[in-house]
N, C-alpha and C positions, 0 to 999 in steps of 0.2 A: 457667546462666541467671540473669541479674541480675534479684532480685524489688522492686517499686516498694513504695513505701511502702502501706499501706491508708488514706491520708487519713482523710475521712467517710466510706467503707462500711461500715455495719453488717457487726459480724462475725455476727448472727444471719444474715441475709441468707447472705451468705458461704457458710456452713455446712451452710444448706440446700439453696442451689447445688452443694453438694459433694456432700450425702447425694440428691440428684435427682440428680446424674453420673454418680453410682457406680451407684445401681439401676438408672440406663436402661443402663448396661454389664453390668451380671448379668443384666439381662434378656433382651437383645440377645443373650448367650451362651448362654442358658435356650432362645430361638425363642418368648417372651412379648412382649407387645404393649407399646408402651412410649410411646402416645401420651400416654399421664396424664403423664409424665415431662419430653416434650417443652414441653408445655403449662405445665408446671411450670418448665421452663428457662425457655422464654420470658417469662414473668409476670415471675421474676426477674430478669432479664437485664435488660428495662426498669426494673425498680425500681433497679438499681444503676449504670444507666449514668452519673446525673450524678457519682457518687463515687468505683467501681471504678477500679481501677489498666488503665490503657489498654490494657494488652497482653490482659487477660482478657477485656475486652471486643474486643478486636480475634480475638481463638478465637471469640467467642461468636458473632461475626457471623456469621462465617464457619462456623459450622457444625465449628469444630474442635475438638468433645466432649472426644476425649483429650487435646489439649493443651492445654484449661482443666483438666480436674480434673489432669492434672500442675500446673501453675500452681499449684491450690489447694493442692494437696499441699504445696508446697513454703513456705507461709505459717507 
């Protein structure tokens, strides 16, 4: 997978996108509640849109958790 530049996105941002993806996956695997997590994508997700690399926003839309934090992974 070809990874886009990070232009403007704050790598804080980023990072904590990542560390909320991971938890709501151990959590998810745990049978713990993972709303705070959700809430926590979300929040983010809007703060990074005008910057993020369009593909991770394009997961994000869509609801495809694993294959944003692959994405970040891959930064």
């Amino acid at each position: 997978m070809q990874v886009e530049p990070l232009d403007a996105a704050p790598k804080s941002k980023l990072v904590n996108l990542r560390h909320a993806l991971e938890t709501m996956m151990q959590r998810i695997e745990s049978g713990a509640d993972i709303m705070e997590q959700l809430e926590q994508i979300d929040v983010l997700s809007q703060e990074l849109t005008p910057t993020a690399p369009k593909m991770l926003l394009h997961y994000l839309e869509r609801k495809s958790y694993t294959k944003a934090l692959a994405f970040l992974k891959e930064l």
